[in-house]
C-alpha atoms as an extended CHARMM CRD file, in Angstrom:
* protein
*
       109  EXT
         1         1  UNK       CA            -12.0250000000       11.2090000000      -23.5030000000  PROA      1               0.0000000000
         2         2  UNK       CA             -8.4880000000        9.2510000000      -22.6120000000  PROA      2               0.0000000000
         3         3  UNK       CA             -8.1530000000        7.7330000000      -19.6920000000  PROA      3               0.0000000000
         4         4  UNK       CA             -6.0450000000        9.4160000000      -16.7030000000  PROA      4               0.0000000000
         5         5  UNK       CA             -2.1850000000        8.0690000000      -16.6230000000  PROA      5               0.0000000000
         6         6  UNK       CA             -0.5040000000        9.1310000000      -14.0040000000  PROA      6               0.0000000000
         7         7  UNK       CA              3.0950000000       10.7520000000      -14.2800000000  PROA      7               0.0000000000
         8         8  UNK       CA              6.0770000000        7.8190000000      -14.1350000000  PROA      8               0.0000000000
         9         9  UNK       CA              7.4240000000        9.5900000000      -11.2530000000  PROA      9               0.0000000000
        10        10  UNK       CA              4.4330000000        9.3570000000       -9.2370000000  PROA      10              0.0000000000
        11        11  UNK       CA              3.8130000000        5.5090000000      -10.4150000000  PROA      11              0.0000000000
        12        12  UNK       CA              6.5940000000        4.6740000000       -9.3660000000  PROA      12              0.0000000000
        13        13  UNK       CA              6.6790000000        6.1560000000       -5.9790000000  PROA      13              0.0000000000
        14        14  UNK       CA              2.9580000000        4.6800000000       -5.4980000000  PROA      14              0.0000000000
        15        15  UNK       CA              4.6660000000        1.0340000000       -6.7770000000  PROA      15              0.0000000000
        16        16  UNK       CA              7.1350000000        1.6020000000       -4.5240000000  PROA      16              0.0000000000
        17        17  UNK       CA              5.0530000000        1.9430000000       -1.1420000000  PROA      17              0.0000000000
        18        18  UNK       CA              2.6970000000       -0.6530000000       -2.3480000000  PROA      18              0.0000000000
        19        19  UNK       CA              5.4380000000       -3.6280000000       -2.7430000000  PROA      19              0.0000000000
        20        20  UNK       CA              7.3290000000       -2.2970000000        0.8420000000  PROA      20              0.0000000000
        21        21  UNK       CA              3.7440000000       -2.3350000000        2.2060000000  PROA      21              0.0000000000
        22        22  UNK       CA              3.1430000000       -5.5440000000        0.8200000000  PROA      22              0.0000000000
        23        23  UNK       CA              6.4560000000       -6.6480000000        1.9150000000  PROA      23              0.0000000000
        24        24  UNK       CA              6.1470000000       -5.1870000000        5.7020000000  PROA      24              0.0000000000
        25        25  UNK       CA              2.9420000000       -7.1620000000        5.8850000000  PROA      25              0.0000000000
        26        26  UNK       CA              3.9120000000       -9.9390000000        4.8660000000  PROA      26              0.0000000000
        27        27  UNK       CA              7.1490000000      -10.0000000000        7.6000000000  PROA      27              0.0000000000
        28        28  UNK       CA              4.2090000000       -9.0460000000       10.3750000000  PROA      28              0.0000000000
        29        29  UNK       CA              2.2560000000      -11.8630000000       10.0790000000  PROA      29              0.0000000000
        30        30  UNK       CA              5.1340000000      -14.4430000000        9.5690000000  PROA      30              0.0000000000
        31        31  UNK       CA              6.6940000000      -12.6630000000       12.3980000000  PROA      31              0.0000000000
        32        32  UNK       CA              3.9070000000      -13.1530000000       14.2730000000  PROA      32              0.0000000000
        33        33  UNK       CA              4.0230000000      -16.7810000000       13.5920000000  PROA      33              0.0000000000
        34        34  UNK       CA              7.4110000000      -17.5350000000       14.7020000000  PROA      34              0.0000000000
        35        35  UNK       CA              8.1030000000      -15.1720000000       17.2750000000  PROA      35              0.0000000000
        36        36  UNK       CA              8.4800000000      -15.9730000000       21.0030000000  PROA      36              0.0000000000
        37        37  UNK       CA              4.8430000000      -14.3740000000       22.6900000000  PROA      37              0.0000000000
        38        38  UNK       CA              3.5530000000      -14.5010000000       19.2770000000  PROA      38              0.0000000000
        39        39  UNK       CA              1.8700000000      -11.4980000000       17.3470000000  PROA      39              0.0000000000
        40        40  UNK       CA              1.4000000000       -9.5510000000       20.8230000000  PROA      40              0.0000000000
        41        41  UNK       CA              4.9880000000      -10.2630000000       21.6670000000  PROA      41              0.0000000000
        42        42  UNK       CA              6.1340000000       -8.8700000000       18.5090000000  PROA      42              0.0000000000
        43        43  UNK       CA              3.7990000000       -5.8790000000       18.7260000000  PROA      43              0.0000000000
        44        44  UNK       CA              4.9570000000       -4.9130000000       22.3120000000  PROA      44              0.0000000000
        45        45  UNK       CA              8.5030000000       -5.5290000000       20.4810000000  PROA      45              0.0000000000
        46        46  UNK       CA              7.5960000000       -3.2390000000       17.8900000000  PROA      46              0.0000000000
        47        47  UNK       CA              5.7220000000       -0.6680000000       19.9790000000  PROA      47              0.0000000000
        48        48  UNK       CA              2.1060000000        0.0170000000       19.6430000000  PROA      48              0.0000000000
        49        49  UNK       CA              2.0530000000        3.3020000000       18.4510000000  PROA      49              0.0000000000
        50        50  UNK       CA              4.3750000000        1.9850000000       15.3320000000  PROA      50              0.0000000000
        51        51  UNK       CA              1.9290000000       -0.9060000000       14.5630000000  PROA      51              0.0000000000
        52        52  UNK       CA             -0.6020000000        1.7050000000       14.6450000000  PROA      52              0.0000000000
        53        53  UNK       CA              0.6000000000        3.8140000000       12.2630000000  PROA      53              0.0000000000
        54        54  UNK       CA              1.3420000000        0.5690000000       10.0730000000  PROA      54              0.0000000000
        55        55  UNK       CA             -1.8940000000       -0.5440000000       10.4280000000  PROA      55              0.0000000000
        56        56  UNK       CA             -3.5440000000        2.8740000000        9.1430000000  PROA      56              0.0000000000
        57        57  UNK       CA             -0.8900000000        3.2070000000        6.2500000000  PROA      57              0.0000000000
        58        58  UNK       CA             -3.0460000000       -0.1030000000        5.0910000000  PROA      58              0.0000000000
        59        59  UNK       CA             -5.5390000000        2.6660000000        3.8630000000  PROA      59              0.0000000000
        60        60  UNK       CA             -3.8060000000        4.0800000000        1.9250000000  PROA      60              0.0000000000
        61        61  UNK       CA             -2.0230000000        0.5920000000        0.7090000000  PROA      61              0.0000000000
        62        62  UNK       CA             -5.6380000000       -0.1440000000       -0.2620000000  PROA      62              0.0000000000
        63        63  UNK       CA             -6.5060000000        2.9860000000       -2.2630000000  PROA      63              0.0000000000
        64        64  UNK       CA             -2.8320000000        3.0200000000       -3.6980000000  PROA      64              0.0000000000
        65        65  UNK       CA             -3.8360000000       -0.8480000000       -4.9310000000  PROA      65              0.0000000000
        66        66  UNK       CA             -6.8000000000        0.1260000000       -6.1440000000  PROA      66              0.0000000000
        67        67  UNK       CA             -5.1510000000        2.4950000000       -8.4260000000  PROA      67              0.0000000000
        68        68  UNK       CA             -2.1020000000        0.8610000000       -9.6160000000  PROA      68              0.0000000000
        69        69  UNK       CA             -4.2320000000       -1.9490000000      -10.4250000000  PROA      69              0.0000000000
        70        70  UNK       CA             -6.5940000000        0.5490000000      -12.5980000000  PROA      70              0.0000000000
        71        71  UNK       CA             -3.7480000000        2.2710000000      -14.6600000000  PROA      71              0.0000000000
        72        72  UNK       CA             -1.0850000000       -1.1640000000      -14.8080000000  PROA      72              0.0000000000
        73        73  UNK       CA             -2.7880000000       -3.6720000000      -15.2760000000  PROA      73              0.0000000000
        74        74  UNK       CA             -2.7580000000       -4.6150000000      -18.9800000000  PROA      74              0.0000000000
        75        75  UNK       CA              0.8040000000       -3.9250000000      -18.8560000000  PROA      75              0.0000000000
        76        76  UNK       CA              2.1300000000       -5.8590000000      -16.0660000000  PROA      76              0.0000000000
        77        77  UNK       CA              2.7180000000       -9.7660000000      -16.2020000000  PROA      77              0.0000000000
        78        78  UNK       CA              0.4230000000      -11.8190000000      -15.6910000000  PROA      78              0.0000000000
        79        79  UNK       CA              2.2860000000      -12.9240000000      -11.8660000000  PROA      79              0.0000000000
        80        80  UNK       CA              2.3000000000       -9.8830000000      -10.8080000000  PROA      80              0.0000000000
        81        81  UNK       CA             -0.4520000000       -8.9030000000      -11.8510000000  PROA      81              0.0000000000
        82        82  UNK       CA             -2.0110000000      -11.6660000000       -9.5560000000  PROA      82              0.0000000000
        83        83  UNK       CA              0.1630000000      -10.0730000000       -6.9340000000  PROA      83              0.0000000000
        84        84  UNK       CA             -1.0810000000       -6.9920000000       -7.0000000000  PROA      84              0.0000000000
        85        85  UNK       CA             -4.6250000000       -7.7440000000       -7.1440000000  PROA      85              0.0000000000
        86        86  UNK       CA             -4.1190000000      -10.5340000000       -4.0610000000  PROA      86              0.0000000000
        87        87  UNK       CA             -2.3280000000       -7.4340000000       -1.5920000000  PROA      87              0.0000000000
        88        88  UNK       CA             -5.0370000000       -5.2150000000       -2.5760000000  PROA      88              0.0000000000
        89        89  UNK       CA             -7.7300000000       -7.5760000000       -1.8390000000  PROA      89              0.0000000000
        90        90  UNK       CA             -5.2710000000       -8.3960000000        1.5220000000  PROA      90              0.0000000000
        91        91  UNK       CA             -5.4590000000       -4.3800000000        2.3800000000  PROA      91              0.0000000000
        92        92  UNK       CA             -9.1750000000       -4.0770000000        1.3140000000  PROA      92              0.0000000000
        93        93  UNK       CA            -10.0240000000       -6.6670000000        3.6700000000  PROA      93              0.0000000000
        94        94  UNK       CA             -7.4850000000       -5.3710000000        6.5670000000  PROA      94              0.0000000000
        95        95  UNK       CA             -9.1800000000       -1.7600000000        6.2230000000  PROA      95              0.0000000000
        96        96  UNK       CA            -13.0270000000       -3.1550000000        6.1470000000  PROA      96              0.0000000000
        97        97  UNK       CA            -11.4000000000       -5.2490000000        9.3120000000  PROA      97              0.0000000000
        98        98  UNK       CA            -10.9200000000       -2.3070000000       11.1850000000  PROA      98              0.0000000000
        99        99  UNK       CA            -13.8270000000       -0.5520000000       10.1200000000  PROA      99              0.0000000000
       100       100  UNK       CA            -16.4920000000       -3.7420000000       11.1260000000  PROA      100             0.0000000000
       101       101  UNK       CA            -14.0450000000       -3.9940000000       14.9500000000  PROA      101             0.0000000000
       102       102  UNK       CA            -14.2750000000       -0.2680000000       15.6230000000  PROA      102             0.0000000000
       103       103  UNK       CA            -18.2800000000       -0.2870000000       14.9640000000  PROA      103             0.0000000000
       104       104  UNK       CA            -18.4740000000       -3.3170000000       17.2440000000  PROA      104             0.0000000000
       105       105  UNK       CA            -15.9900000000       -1.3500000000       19.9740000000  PROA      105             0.0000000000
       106       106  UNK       CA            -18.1600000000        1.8660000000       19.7580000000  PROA      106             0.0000000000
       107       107  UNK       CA            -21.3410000000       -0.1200000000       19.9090000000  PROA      107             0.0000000000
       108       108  UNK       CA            -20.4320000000       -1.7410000000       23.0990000000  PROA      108             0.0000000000
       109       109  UNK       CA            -19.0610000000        1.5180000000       24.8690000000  PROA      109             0.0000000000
């Protein structure tokens, strides 16, 4: 049995979110570094409820990583190959994160 490929279209549409993703993360954190209050100053510039959703789109960053990596990578360069594999790892981590802080938060309430 082959393994799956997913339709062009749709690889490039998951390649696409994964890089603007990887991109929009990226900006956060160096963002965070240089902006006046910091990383709370630029979420209260950003709004909470939009760094929430961009924090939960790291989910799907993660499984979308996981997958691109699966079906690309003997094709793709060796750099970005190494790219790819680094932001997944970066959204793997981010998720598992959020997962560990919300046990601890529903263990203390």
């Amino acid at each position: 049995m082959s393994e799956h490929k997913a339709s062009p279209f749709l690889l490039r549409l998951m390649t696409l979110f994964f890089w603007a993703m990887a991109l929009a993360a990226l900006a956060f954190w160096m963002g965070g570094a240089v902006w006046r209050g910091g990383l709370s100053g630029l979420i209260a510039t950003i709004g909470p409820g939009t760094v929430a959703i961009f924090a939960s789109f790291h989910i799907l960053a993660a499984v979308v990583g996981i997958l691109l990596w699966q079906w690309q990578r003997h094709s793709l360069p060796k750099l970005r190959r190494v790219l790819l594999e680094a932001a997944t790892l970066y959204f793997m981590g981010a998720v598992l994160l959020g997962m560990f802080l919300s046990y601890l938060l529903v263990s203390i309430v």
